[in-house]
GUZABA-461398 format. One record per atom (N, C-alpha, C): x, y, z. Coordinates in steps of 0.05 Angstrom, whole numbers, padded with zeros to 5 digits, always signed. Each point is the difference from the previous one (the first is absolute). Example, Ala and Ser with C-alpha at 12.3 -4.5 7.8 and 13.67 -1.06 7.14 Angstrom:
BEGIN
+00264-00114+00156 -00018+00024+00000 +00018+00024+00000 -00007+00021-00014 +00016+00024+00001 -00015+00022+00014 
***
This chain:
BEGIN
+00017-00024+00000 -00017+00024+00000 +00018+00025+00000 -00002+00024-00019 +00017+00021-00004 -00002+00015+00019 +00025+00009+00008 -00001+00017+00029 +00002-00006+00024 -00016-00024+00006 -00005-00005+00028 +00023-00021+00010 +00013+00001+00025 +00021-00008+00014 -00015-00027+00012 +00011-00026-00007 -00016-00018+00009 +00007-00009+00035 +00021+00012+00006 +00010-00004+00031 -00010+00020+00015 -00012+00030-00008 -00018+00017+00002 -00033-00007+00002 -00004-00018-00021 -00031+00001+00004 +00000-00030+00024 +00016-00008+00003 -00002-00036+00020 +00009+00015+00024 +00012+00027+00007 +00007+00009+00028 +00027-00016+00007 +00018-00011-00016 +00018-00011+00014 +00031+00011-00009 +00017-00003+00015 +00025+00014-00018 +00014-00016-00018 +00023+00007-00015 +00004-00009-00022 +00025-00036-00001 +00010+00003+00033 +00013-00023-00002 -00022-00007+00036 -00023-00004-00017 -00024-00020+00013 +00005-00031-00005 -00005-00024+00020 -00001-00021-00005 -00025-00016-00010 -00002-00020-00017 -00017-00013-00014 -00025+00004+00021 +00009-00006+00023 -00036-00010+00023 -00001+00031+00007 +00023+00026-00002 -00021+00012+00004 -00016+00019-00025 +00009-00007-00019 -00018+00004-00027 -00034-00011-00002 +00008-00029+00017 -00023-00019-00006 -00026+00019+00017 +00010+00001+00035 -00008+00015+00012 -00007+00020-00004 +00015+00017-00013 -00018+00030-00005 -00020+00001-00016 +00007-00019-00027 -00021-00008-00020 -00029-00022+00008 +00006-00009+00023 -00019-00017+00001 -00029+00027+00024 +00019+00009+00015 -00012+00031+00015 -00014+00010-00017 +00009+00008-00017 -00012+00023-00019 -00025-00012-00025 +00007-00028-00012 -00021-00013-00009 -00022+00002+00012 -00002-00005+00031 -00024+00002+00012 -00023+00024+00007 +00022+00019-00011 -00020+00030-00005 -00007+00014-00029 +00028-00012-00016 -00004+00007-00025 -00023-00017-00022 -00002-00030+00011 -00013-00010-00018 -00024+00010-00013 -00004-00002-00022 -00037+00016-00010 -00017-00014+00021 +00002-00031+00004 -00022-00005+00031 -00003+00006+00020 +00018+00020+00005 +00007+00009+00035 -00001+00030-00019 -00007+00010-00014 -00018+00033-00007 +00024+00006-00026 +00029-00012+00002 +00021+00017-00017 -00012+00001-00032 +00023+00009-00011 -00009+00005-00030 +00021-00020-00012 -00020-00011-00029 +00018-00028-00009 +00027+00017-00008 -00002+00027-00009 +00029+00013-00023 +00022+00000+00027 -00005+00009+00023 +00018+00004+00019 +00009-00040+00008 -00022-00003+00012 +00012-00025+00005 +00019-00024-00027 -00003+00011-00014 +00015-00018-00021 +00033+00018-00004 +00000+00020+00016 +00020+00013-00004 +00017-00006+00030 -00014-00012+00016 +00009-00008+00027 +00011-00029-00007 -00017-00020-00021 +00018-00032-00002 +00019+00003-00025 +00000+00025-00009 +00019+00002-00019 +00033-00003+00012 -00010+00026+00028 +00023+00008+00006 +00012-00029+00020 -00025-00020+00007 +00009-00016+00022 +00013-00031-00024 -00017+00000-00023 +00017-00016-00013 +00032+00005-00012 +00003+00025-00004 +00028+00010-00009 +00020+00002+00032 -00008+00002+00022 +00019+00001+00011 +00000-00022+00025 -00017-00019-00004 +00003-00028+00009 +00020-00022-00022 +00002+00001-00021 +00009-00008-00016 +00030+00010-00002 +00022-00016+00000 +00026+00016+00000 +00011+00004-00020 -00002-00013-00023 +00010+00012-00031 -00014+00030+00000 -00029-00005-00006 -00016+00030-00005 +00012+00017+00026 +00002-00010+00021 +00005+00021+00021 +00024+00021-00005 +00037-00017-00016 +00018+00000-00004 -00007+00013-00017 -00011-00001-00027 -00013+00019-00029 -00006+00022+00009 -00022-00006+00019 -00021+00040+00009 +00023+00006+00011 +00023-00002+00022 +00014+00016+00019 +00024+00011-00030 +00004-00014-00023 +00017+00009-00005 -00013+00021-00023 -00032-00003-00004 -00008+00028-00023 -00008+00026+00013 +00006-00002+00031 -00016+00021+00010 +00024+00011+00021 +00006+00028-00011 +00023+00013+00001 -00012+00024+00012 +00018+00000+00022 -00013+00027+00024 +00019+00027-00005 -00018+00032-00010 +00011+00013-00010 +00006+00014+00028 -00003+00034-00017 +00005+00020+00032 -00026-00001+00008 +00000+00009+00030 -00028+00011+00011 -00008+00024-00020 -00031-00008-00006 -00018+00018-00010 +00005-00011-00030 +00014-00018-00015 +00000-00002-00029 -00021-00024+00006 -00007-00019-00024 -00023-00014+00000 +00032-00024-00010 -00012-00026+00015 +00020-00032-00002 -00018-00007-00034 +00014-00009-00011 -00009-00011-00023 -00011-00029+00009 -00018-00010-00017 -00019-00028+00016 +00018-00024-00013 -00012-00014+00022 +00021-00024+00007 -00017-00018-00023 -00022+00009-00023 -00003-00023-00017 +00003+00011-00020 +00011+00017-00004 +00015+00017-00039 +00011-00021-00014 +00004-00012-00022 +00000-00010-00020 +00035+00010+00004 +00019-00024+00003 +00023+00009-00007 +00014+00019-00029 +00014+00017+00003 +00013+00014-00028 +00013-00005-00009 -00001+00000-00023 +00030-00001-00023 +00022+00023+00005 +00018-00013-00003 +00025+00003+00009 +00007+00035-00015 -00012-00018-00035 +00010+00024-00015 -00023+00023-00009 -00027-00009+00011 -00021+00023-00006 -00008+00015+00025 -00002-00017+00022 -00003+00013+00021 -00031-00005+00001 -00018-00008-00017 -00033-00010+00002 +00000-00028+00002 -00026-00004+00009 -00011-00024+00016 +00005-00029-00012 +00009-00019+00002 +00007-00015-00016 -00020-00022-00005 -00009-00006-00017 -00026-00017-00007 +00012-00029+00007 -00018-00012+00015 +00011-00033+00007 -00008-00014-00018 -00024+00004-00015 -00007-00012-00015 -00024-00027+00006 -00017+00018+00012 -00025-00012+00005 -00018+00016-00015 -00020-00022+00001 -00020+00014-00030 -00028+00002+00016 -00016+00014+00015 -00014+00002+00010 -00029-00012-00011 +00000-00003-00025 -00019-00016-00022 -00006-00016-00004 +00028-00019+00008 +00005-00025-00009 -00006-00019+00027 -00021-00020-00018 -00011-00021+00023 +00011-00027-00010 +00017-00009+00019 +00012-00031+00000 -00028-00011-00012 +00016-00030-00018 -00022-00008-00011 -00008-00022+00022 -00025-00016+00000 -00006-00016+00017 +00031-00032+00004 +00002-00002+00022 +00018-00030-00020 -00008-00024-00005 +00019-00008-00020 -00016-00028-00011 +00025-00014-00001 -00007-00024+00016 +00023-00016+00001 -00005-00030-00014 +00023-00008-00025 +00006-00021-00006 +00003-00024+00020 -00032-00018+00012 +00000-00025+00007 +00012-00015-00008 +00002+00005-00026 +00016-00030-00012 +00022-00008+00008 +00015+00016+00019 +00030-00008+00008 +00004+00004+00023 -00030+00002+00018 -00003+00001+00019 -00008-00025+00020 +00024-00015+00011 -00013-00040+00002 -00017+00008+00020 +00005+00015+00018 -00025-00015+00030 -00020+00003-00011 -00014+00021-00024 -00024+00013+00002 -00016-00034-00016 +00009-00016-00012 -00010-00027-00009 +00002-00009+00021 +00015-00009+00022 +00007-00021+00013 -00021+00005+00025 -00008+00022+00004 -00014+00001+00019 -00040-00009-00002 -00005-00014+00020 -00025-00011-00006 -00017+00022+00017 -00013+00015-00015 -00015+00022+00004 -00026-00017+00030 -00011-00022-00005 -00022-00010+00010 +00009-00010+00024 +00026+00003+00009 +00013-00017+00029 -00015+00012+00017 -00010-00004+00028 -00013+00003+00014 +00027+00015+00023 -00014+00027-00003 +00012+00015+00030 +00008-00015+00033 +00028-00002+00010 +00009-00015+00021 +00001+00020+00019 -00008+00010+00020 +00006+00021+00025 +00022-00015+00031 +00018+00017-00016 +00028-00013+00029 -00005+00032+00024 +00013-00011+00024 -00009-00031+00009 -00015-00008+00003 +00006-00029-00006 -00023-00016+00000 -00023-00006+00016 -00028+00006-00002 -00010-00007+00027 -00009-00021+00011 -00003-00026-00023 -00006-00027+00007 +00023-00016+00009 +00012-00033+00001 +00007-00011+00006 +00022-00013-00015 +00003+00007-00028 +00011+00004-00025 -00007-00032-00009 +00023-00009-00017 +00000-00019-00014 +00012-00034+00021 +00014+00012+00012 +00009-00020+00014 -00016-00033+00013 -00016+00016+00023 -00019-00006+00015 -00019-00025-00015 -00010+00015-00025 -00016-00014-00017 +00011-00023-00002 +00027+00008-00013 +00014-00027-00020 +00014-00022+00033 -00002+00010+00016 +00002-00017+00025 -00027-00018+00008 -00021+00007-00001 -00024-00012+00002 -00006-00005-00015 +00007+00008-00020 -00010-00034-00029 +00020-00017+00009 +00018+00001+00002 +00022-00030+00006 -00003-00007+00022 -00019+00011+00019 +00003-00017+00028 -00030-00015-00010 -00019+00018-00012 -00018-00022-00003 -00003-00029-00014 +00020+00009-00023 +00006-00027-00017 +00018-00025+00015 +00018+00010+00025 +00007-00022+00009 -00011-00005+00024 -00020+00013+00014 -00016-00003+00018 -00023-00023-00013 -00015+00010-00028 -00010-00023-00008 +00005-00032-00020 +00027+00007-00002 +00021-00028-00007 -00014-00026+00010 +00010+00008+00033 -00008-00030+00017 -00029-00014-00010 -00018+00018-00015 -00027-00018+00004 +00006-00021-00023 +00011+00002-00018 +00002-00012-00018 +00022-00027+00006 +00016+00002+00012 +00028-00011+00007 -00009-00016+00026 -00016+00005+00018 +00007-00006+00028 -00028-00014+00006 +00006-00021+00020 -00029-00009+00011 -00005+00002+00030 -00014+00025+00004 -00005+00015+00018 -00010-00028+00017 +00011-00004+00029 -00010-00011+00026 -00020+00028+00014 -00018-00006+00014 -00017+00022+00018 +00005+00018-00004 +00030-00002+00022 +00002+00019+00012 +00023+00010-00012 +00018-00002-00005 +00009+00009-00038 -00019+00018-00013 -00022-00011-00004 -00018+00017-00017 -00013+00024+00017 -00010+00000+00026 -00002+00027+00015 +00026+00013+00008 +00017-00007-00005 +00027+00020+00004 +00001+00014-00027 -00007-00007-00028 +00005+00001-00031 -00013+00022+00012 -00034-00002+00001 -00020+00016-00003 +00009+00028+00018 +00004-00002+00030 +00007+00024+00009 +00024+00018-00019 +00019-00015-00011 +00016+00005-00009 -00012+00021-00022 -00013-00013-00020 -00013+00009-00025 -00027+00029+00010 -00013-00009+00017 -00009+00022+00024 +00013+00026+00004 +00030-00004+00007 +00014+00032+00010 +00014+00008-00029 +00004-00024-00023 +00009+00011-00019 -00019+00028-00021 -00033-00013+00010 -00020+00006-00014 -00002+00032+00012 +00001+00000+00025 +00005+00034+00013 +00016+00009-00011 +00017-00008-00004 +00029+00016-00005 -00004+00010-00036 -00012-00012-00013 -00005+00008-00023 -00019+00020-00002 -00026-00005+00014 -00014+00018+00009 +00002+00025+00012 +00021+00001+00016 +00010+00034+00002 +00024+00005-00019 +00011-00013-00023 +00014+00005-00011 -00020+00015-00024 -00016-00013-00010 -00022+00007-00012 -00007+00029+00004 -00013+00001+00030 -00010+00028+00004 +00027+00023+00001 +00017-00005+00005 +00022+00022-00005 +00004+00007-00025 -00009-00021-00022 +00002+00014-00029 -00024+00015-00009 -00015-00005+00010 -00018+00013-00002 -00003+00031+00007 +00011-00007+00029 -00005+00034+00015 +00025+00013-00020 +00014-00008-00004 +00026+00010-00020 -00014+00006-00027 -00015-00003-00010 -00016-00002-00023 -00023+00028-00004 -00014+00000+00028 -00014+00026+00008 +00015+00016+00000 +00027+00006+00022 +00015+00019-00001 +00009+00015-00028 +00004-00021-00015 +00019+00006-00029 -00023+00011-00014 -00028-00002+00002 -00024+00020-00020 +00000+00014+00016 -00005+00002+00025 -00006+00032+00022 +00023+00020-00008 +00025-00016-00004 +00021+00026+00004 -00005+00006-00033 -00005-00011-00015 -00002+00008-00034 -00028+00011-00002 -00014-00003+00018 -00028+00018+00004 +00002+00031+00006 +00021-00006+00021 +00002+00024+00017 +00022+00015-00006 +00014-00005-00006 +00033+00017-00005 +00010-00003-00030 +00003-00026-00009 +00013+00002-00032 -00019-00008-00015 -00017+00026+00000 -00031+00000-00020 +00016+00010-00030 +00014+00015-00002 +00005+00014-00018 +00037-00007-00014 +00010-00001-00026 +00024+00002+00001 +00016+00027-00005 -00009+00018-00010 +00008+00024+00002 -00010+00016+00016 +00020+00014+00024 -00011+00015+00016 +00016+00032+00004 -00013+00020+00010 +00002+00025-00011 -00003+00017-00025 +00015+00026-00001 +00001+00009-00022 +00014+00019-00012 +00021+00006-00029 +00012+00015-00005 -00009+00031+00007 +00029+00012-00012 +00000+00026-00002 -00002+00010-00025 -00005+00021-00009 -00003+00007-00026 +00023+00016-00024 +00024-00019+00009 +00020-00006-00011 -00002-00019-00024 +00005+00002-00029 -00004-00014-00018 +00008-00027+00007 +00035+00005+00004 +00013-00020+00008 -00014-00018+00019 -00020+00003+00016 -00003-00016+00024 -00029-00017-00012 -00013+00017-00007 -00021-00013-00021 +00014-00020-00017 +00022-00008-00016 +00002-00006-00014 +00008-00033+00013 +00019+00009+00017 +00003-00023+00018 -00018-00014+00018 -00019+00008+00005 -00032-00008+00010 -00007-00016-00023 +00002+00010-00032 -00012-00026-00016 +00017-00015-00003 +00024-00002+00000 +00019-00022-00004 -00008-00016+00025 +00004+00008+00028 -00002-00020+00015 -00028-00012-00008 -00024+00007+00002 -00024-00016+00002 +00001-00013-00024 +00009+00003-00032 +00002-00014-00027 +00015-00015+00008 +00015-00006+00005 +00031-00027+00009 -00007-00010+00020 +00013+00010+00022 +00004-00011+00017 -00022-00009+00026 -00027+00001-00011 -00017-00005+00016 -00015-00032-00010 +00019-00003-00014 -00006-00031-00014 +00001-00019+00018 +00029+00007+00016 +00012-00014+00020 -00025-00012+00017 -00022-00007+00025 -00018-00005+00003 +00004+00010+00034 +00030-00009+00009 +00014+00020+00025 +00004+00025+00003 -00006+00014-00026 +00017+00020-00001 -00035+00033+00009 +00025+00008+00018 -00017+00029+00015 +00008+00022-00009 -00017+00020-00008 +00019+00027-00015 -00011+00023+00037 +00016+00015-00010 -00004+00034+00024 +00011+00010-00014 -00020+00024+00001 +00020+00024-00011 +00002+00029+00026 +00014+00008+00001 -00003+00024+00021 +00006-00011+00023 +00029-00009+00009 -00003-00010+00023 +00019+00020+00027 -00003-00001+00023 +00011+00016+00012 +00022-00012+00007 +00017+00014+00014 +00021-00014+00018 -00003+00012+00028 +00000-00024+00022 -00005-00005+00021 -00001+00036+00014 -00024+00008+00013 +00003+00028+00015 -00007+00022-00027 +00000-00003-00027 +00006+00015-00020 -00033+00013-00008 -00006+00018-00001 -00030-00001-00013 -00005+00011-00028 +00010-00010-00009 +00004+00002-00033 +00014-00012-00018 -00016-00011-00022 +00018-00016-00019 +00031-00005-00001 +00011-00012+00013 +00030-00003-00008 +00015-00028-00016 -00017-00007-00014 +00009-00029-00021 -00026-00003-00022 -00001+00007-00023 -00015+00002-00014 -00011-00029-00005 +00001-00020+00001 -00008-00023-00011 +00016-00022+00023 -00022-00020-00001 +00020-00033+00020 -00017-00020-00013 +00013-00011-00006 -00003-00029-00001 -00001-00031+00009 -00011-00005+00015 -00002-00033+00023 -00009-00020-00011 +00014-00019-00003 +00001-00028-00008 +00020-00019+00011 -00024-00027+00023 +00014-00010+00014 +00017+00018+00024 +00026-00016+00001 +00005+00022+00030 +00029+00015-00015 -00009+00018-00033 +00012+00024-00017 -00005+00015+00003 +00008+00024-00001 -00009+00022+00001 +00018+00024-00024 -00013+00004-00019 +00011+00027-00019 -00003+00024+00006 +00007+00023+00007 +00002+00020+00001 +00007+00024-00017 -00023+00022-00012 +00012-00003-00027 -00007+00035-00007 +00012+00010-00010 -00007+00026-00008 +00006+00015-00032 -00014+00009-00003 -00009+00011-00026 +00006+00033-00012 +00017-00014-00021 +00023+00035-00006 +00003+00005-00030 -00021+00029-00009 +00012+00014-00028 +00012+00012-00001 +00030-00018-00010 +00019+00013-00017 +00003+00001-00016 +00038+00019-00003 +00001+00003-00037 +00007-00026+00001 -00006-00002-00031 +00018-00028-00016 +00020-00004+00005 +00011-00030-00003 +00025+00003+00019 +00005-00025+00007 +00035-00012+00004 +00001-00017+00018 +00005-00005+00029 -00010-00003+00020 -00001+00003+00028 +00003-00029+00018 +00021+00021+00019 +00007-00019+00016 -00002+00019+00027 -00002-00021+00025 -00012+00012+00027 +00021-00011+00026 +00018+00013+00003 +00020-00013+00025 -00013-00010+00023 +00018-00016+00021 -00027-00013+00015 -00008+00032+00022 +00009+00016-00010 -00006+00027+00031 -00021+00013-00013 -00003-00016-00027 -00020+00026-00013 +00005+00014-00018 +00025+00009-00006 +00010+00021-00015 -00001-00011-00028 -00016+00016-00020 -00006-00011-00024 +00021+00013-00029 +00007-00027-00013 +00018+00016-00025 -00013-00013-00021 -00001+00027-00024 -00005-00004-00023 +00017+00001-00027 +00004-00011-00015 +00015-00007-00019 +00026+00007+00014 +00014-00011+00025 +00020+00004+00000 +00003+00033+00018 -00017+00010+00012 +00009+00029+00012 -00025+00000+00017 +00005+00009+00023 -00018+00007+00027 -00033+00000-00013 -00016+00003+00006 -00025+00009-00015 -00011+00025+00026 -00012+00017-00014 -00007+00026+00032 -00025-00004-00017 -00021-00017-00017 -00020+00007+00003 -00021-00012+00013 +00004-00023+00019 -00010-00013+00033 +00019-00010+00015 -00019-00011+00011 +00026-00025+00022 -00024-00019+00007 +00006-00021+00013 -00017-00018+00015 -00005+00004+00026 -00019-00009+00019 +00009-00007+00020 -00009-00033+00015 +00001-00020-00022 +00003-00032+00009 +00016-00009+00019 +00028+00012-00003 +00014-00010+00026 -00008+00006+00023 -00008+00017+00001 -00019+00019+00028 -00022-00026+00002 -00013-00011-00010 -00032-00009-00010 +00005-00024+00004 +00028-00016-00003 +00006-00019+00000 +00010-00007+00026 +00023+00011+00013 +00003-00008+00026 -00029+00010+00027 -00022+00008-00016 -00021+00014+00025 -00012-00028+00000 -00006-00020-00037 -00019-00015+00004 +00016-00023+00013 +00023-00005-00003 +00018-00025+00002 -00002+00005+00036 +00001+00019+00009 -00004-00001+00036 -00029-00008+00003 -00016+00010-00008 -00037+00007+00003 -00007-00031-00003 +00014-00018-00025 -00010-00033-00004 +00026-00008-00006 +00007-00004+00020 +00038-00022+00000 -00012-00031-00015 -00015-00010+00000 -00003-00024-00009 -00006-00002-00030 +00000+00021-00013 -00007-00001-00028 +00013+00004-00009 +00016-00007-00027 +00019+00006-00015 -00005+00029-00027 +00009+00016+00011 -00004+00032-00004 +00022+00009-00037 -00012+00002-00018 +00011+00012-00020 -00012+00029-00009 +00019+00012-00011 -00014+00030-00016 +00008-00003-00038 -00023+00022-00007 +00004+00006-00032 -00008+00022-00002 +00019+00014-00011 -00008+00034-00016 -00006-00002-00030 -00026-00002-00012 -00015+00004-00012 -00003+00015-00017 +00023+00012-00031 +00001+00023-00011 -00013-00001-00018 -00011+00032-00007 -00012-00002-00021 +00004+00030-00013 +00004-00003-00029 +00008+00026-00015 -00008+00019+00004 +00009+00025+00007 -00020+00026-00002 +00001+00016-00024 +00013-00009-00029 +00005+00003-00015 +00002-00011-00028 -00009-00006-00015 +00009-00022-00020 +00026-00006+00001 +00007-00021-00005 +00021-00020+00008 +00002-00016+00019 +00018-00026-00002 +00000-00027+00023 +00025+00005+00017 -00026-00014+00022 +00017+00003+00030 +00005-00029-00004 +00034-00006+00015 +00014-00021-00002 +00006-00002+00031 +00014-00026+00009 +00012-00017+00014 +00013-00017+00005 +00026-00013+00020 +00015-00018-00001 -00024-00022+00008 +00010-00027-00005 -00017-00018+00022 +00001+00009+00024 -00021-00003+00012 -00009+00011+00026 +00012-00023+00024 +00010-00029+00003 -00006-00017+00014 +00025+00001+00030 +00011+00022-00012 +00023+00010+00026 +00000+00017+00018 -00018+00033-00010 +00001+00020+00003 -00022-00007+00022 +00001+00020+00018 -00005+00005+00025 -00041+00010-00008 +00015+00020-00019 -00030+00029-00009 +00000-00006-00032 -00005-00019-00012 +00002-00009-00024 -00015+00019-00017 +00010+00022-00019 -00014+00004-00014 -00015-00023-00027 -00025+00010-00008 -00008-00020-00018 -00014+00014-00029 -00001-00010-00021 -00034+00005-00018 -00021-00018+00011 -00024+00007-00011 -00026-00016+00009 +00014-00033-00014 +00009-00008-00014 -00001-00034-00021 +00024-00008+00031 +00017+00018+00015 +00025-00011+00008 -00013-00009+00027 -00011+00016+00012 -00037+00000+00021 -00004-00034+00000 -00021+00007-00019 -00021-00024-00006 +00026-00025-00003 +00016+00004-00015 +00016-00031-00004 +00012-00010+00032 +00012+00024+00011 +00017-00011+00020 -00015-00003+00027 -00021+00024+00014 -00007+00002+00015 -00021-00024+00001 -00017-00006-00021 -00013-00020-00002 +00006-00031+00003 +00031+00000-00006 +00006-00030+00000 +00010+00003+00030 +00009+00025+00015 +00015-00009+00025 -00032-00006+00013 -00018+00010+00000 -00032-00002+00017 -00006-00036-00009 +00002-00004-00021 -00015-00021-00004 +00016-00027+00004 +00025+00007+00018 +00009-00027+00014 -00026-00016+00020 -00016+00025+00019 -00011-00009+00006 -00035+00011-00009 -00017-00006-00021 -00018+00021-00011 -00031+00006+00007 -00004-00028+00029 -00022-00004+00002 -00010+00003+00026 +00018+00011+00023 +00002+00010+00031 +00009+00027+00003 -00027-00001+00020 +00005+00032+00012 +00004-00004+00031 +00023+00014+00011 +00008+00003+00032 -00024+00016+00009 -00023-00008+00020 -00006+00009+00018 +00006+00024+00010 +00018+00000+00020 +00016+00020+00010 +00006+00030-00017 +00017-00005-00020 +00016+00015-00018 -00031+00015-00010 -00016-00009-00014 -00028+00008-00004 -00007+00018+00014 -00013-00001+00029 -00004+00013+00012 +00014+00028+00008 +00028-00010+00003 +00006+00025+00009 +00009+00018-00028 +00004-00011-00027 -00005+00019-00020 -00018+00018-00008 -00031-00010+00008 -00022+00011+00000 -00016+00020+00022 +00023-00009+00022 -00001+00033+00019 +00027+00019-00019 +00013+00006-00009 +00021+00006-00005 -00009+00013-00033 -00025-00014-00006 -00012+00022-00028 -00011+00026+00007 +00007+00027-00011 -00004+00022+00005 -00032+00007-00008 -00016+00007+00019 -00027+00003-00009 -00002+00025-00024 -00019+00001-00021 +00009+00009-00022 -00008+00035+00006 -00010+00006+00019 -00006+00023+00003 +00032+00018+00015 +00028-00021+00000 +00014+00009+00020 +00027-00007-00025 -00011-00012-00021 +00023-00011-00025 +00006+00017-00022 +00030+00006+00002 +00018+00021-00011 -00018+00003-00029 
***
């Protein structure tokens, strides 16, 4: 926003620490929001300033465009369009404000899981709440050699009332084996009654990019029969969008966010710091590593990956290395769907309980989403 000092409008000084940014910004949300009386133009100028200076690339960028003159001259704004060296005017990055990414369409044909996977498998909820497989395959074999002897043996009396009690406590024991699959059976429709009614939950922002990735995930990757989409999720204490998109399948979890850039090939160090064709890029940053160590504490038992999600703001193709090293993997939508899809569909037909739940407190209600 031109003019305005973003460590000025948050009340904090300029070598402030991350919590107390969070703090001042989370203070001031509560008066500024349009639901608590503010106005939407101001308050979007309040998560502007709290996304640029929570973030440490953008933070490092604003501190170094916003140059403090004498008292009484006016600071030039910390979001001017860097200059050419040799004109001294604004230098065009080369975004096309016109231009709408096209939808993506990705080549199945060279895509194995999306065949391999049997769309009709029947949904598994871990943990488990019945008795599993075991139990069963133990009481079929005790019955078959429990009923051996009739065939084999010539029961005396009392031989045969020892058989019978015998065959008696075996008959209970199947009988509450029975009813535990059962009550396990209720549970597994009540909780799909009650909680995983739906597989996409929340809702974008009105960012092309984020839209666009909303149809990719539900066109692909919702084939899977495990697989849970969120979009807008917070991080722990946070009251606003901070991870554009997640993904849950089995006990996986994707984490994933959605970015128009220029054309280009891109790569993302694991701190974040993004390079394009070979030189710094200043026109975003991420913040997955942030997103990633909040979810990897929040559900230690799930195995936690991220994907940055590019998409042109320009005519021309956005490129990438293979992703299967990198920490903050940049991707295209075909690199998405091929890879993210085959790591989910090791396991394609269970959803964690747990992980569920607490993703679905953790979706930003849409009246509160960036």
């Amino acid at each position: 926003m031109r003019g305005v000092d973003y460590y000025e409008l948050l009340g904090v000084g300029r070598d402030a620490s991350e919590a107390e940014i969070k703090s001042a910004y989370r203070s001031l949300a509560k008066v500024m929001h349009p639901d608590a009386g503010g106005s939407s133009g101001t308050f979007r100028m309040l998560q502007e300033a709290y996304d640029t200076l929570r973030d440490p690339v953008r933070r490092r960028d604003y501190d170094r465009g916003w140059t403090h003159t004498r008292p009484g001259s006016r600071p030039s704004s910390p979001t001017r369009p860097p200059r050419s060296a040799r004109t001294g005017r604004p230098r065009n990055l080369g975004d096309d404000p016109d231009f709408v990414p096209p939808k993506p369409s990705v080549d199945l044909g060279g895509v194995p899981w999306w065949h391999l996977v049997d769309v009709g498998q029947r949904v598994r909820y871990v943990p488990a709440s019945g008795p599993g497989h075991a139990p069963a395959l133990a009481a079929v074999c005790g019955w078959f050699f429990l009923l051996l002897p009739v065939f084999a043996v010539d029961f005396s009396p009392l031989a045969l009332g020892v058989w019978l009690l015998v065959v008696a406590a075996a008959a209970a024991a199947a009988f509450r084996l029975v009813r535990r699959y059962l009550r396990a059976a209720r549970e597994d429709r009540a909780f799909a009654r009650g909680t995983d009614r739906e597989v996409v939950h929340g809702t974008t922002d009105d960012r092309v990019a984020e839209h666009l990735t909303a149809d990719l995930l539900s066109r692909y990757l919702t084939r899977l029969p495990g697989v849970r989409v969120f979009h807008g999720l917070a991080w722990p204490g946070s009251v606003f969008a901070d991870v554009d998109h997640a993904v849950l399948c089995g006990r996986r979890l994707v984490l994933i966010e959605s970015k128009s850039w220029l054309p280009g090939h891109y790569e993302v160090e694991d701190d974040g710091v993004v390079w394009r064709n070979g030189h710094p890029f200043r026109g975003g940053g991420t913040r997955l590593p942030r997103s990633l160590a909040v979810y990897r504490k929040l559900m230690p038992w799930l195995d936690i990956r991220c994907a940055l999600v590019v998409y042109p703001s320009r005519a021309g193709a956005v490129t990438a290395e293979d992703p299967s090293d990198a920490v903050v993997p940049p991707m295209t939508p075909a690199q998405f769907v091929e890879q993210v899809g085959d790591w989910l569909a090791e396991d394609p037909a269970t959803v964690d309980r747990e992980a569920l739940d607490l993703l679905l407190r953790q979706v930003v209600p849409v009246s509160r989403a960036r």
